[in-house]
N, CA and C atoms as an extended XYZ file, in Angstrom:
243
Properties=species:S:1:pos:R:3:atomname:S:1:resname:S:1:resid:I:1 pbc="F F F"
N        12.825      -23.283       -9.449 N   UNK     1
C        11.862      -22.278       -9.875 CA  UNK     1
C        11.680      -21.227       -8.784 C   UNK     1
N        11.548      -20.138       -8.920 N   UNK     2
C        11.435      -19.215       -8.712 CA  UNK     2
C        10.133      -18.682       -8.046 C   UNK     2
N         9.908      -18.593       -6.285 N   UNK     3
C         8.249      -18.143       -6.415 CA  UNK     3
C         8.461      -16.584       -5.366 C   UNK     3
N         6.993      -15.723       -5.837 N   UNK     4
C         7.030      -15.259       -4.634 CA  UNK     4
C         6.679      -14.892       -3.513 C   UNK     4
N         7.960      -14.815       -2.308 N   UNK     5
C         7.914      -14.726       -1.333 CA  UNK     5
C         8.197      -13.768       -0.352 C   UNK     5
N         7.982      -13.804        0.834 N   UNK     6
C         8.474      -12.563        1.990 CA  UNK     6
C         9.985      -11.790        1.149 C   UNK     6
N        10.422      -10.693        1.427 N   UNK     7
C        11.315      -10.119        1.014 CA  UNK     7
C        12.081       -9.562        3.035 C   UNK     7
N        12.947      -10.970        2.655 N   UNK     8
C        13.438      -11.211        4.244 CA  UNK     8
C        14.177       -9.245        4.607 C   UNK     8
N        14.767       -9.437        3.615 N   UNK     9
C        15.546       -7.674        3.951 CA  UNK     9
C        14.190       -6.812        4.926 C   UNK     9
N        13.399       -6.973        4.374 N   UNK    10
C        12.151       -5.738        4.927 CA  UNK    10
C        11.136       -6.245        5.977 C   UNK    10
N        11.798       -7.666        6.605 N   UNK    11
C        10.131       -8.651        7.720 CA  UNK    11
C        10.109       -8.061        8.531 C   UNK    11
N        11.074       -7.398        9.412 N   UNK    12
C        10.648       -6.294       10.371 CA  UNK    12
C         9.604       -5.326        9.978 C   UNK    12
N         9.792       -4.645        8.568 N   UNK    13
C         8.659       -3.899        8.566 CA  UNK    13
C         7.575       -4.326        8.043 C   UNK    13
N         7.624       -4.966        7.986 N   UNK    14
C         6.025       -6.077        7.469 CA  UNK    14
C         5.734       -6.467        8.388 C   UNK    14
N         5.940       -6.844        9.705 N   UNK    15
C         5.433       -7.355       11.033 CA  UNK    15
C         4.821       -6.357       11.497 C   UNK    15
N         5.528       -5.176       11.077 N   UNK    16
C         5.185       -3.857       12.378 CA  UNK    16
C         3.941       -3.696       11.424 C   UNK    16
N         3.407       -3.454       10.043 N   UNK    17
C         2.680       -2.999        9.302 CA  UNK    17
C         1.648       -3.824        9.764 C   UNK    17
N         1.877       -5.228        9.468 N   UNK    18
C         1.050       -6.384        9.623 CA  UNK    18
C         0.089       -6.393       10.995 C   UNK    18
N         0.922       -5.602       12.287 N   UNK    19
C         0.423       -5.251       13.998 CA  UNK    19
C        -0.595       -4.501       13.715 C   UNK    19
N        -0.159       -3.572       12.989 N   UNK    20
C        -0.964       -2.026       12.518 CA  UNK    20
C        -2.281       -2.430       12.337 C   UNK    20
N        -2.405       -3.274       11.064 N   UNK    21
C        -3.574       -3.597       10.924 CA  UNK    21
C        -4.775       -4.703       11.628 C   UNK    21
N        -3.658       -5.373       12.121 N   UNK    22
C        -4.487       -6.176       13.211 CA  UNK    22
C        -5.239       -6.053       14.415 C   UNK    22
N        -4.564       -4.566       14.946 N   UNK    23
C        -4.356       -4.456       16.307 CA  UNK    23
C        -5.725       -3.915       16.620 C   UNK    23
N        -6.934       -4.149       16.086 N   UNK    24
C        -7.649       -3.617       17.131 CA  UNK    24
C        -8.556       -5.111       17.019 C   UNK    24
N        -7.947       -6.502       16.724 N   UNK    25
C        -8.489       -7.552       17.148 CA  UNK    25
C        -7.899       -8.153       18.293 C   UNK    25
N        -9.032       -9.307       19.363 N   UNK    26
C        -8.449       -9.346       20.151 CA  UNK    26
C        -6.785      -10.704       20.626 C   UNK    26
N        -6.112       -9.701       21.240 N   UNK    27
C        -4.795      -10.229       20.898 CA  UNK    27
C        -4.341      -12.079       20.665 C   UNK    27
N        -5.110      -12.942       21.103 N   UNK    28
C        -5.210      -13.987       20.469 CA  UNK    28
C        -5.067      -14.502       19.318 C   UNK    28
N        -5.965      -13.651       18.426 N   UNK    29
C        -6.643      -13.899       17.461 CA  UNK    29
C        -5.493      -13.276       15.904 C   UNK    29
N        -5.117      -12.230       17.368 N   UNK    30
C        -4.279      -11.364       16.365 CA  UNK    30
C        -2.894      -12.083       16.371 C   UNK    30
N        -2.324      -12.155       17.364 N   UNK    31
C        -0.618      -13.149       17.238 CA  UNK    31
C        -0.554      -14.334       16.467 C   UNK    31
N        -1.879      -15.398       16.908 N   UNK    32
C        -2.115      -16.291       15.756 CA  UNK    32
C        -2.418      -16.298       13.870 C   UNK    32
N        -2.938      -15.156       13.519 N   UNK    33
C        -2.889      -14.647       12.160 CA  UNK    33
C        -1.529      -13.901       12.041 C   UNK    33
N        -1.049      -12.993       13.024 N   UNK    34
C         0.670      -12.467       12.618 CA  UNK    34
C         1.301      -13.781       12.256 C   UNK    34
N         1.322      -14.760       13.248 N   UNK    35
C         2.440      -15.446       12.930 CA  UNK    35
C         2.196      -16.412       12.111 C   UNK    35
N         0.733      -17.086       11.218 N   UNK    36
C         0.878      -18.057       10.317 CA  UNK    36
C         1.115      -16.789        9.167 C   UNK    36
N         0.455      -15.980        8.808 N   UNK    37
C         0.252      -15.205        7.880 CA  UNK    37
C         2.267      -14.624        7.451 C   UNK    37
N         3.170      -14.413        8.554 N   UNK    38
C         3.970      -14.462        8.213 CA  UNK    38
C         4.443      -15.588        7.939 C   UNK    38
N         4.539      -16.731        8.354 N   UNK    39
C         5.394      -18.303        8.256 CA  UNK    39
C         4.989      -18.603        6.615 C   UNK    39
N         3.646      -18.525        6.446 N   UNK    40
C         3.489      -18.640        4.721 CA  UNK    40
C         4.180      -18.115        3.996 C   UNK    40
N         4.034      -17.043        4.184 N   UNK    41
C         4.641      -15.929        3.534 CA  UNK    41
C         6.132      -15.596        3.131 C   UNK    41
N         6.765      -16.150        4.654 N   UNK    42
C         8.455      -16.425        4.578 CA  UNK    42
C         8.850      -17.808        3.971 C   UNK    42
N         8.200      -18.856        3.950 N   UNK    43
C         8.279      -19.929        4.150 CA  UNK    43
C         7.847      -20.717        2.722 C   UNK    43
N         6.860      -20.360        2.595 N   UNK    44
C         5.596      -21.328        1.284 CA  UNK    44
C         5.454      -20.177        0.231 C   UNK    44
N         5.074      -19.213        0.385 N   UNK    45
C         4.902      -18.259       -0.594 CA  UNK    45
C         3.521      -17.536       -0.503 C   UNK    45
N         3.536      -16.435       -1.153 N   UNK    46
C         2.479      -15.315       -0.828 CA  UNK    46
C         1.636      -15.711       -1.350 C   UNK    46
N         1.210      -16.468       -2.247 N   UNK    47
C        -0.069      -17.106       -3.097 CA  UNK    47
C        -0.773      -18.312       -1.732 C   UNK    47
N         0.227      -18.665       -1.078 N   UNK    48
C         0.159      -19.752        0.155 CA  UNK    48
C        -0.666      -18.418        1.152 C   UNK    48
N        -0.212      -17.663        1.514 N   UNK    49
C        -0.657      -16.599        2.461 CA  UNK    49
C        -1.903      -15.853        1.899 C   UNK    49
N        -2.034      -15.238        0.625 N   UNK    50
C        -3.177      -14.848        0.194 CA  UNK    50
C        -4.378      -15.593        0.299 C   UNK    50
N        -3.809      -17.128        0.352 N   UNK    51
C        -5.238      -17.720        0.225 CA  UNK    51
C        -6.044      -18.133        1.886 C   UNK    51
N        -4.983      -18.402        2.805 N   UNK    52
C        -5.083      -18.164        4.402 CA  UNK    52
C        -5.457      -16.830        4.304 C   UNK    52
N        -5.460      -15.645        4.099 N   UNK    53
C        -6.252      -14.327        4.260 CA  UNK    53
C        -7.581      -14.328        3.946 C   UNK    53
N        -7.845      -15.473        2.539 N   UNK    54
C        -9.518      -15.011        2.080 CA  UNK    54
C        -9.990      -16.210        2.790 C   UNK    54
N        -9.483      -17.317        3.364 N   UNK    55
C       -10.188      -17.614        4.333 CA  UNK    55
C       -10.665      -17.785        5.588 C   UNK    55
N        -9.378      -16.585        6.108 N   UNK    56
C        -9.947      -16.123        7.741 CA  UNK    56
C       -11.492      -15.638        7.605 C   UNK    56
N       -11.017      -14.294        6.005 N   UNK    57
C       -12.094      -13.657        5.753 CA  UNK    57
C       -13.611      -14.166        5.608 C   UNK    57
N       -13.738      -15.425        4.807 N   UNK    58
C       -15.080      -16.001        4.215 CA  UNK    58
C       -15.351      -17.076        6.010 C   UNK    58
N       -14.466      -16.880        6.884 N   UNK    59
C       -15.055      -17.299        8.122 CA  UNK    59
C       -15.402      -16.437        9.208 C   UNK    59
N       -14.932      -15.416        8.858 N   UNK    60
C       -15.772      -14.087       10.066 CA  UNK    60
C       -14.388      -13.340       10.685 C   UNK    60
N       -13.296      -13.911       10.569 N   UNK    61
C       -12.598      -13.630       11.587 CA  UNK    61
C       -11.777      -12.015       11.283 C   UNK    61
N       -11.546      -11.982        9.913 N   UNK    62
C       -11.215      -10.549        9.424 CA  UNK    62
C       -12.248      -10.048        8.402 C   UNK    62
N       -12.464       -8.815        8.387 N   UNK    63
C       -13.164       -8.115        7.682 CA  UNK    63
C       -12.490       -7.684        6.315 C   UNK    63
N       -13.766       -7.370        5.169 N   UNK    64
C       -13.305       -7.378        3.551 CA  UNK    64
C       -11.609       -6.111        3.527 C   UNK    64
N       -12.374       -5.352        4.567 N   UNK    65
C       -11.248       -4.260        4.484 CA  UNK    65
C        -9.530       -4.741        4.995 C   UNK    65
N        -9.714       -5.361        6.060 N   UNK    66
C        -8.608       -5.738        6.219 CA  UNK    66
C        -8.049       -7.064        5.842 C   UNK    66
N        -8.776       -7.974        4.801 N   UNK    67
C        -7.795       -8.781        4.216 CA  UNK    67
C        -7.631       -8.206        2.868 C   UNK    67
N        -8.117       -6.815        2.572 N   UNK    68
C        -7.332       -6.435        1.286 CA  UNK    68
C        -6.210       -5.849        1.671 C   UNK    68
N        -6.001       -4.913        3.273 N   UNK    69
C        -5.159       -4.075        3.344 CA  UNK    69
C        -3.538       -5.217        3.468 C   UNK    69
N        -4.063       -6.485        4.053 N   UNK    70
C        -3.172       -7.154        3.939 CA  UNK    70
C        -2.429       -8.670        2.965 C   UNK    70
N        -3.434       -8.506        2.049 N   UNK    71
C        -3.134       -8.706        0.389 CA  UNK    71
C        -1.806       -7.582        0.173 C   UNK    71
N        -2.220       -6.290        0.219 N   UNK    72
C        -1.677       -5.581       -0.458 CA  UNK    72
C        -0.275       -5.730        0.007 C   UNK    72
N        -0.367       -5.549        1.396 N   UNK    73
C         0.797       -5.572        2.141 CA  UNK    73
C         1.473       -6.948        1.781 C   UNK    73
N         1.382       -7.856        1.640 N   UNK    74
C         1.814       -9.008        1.149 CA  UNK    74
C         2.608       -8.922       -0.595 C   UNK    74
N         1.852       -8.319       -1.023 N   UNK    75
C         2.394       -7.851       -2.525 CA  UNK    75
C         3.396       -7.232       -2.260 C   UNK    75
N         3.316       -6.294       -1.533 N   UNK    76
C         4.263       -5.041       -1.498 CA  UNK    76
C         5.581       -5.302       -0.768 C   UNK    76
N         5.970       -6.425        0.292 N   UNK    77
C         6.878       -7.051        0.476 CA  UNK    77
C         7.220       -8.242       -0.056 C   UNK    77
N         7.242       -8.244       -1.093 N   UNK    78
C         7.665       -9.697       -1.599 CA  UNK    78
C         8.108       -9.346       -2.437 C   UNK    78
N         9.372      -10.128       -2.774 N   UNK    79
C        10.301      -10.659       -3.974 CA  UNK    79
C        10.408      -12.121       -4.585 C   UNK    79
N        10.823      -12.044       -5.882 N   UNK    80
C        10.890      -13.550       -6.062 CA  UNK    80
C        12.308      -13.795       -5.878 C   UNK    80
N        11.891      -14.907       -4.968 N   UNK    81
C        13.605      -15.855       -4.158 CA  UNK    81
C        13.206      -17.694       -4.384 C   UNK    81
């Protein structure tokens, strides 16, 4: 079956996008959400990663704005593989 996931052709630019929006948390906080938020994402699937986003969110750690900007971004690189 078929789910979807990271769209490997484009993870470079989903990392750099993914920095973008992170980057004015502090860098800890931020390498540790880059890199599970991608591993789901490449790995388990974006429904796996969407749901690690709404609950950084419902714990303080990202704000409403930026776990939509990176919902979206999650949609927007993914294919089903």
């Amino acid at each position: 079956m078929k789910r979807r996931k990271l769209n490997m052709r484009k993870d470079d630019e989903f990392r750099y996008m993914l920095g973008q929006i992170l980057k004015d948390l502090p860098e800890g906080v931020q390498g540790s959400l880059k890199g599970t938020i991608y591993a789901k994402a490449a790995n388990m699937g974006i429904k796996e990663a969407k749901e690690f986003v709404l609950r950084k969110k419902e714990e303080g750690i990202i704000d409403d704005e930026k776990a939509k900007r990176i919902i979206d971004l999650l949609y927007k690189y993914s294919v089903y593989r």
